[in-house]
C-alpha positions in Angstrom: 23.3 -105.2 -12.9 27.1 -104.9 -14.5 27.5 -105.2 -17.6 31.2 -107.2 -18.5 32.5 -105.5 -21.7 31.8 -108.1 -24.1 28.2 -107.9 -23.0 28.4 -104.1 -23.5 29.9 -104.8 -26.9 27.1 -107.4 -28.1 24.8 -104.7 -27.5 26.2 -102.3 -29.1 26.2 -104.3 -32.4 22.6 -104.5 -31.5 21.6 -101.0 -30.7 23.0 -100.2 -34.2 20.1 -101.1 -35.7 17.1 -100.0 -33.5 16.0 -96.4 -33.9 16.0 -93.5 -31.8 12.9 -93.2 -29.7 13.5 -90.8 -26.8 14.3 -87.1 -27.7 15.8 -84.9 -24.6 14.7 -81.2 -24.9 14.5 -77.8 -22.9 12.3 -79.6 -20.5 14.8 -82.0 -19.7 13.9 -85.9 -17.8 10.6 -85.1 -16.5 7.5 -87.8 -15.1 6.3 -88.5 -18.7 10.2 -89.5 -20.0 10.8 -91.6 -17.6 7.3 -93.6 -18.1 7.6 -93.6 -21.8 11.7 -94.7 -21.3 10.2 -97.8 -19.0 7.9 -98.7 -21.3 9.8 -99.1 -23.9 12.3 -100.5 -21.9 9.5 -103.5 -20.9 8.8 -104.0 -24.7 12.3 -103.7 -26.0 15.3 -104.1 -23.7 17.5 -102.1 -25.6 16.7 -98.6 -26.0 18.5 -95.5 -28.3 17.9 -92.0 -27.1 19.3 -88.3 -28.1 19.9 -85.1 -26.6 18.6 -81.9 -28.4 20.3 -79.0 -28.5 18.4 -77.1 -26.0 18.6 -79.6 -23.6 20.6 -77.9 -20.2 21.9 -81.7 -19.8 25.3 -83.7 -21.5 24.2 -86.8 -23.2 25.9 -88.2 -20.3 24.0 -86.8 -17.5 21.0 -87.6 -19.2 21.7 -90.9 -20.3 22.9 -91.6 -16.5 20.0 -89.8 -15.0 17.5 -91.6 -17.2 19.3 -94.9 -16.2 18.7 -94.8 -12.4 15.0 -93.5 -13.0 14.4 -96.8 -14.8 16.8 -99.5 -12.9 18.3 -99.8 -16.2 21.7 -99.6 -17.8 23.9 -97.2 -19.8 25.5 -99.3 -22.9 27.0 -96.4 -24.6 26.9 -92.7 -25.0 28.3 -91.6 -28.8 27.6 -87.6 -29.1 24.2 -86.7 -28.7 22.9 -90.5 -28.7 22.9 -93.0 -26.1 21.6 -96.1 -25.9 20.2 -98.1 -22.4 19.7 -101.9 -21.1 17.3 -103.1 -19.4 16.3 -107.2 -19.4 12.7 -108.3 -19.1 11.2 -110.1 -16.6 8.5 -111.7 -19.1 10.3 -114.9 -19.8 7.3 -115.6 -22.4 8.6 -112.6 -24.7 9.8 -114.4 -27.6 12.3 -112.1 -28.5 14.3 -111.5 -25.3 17.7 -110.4 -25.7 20.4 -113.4 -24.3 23.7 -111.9 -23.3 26.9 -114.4 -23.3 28.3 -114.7 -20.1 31.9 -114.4 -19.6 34.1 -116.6 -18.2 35.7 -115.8 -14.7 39.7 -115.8 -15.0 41.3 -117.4 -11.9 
């Protein structure tokens, strides 16, 4: 999945809102982070997570490591906080996010 930059953007503004739900510690991305990151991944699409300060990984690696586990997508890394994209398969979820699609230039 690629991400154009206006679709980055739109969820961005999005992730603005939503709360932080994974915290990365001394035990780093681990069996039980990646279930609980694909989880709420299914529920919510857009996910916010942080890197602690005794975590051994940059918000970057963690966020990009994170990503692969869980086919998903980074959207932005800011600091300690990230935030990652995955869409739903479950087109009876009511509130699915709907990215604009961009216009090809010729």
């Amino acid at each position: 999945m690629d991400l154009t930059s206006k679709q980055r953007a739109q969820l961005r503004g999005l992730a603005n809102s939503i709360d932080t739900i994974l915290h990365i510690g001394k035990d780093s991305i681990g069996d039980n982070l990646i279930k609980q990151a694909d989880d709420a991944l299914e529920a919510r699409e857009l996910i916010k997570g942080k890197v602690l300060e005794n975590c051994m990984l940059t918000s970057r690696e963690a966020a990009e490591e994170l990503a692969k586990a869980t086919r998903s997508e980074v959207v932005q890394v800011i600091g300690t906080k990230f935030v990652l994209y995955r869409p739903t398969h479950n087109k009876e979820k009511k509130d699915r996010i709907v990215l604009t699609a961009s216009k090809k230039r010729d």
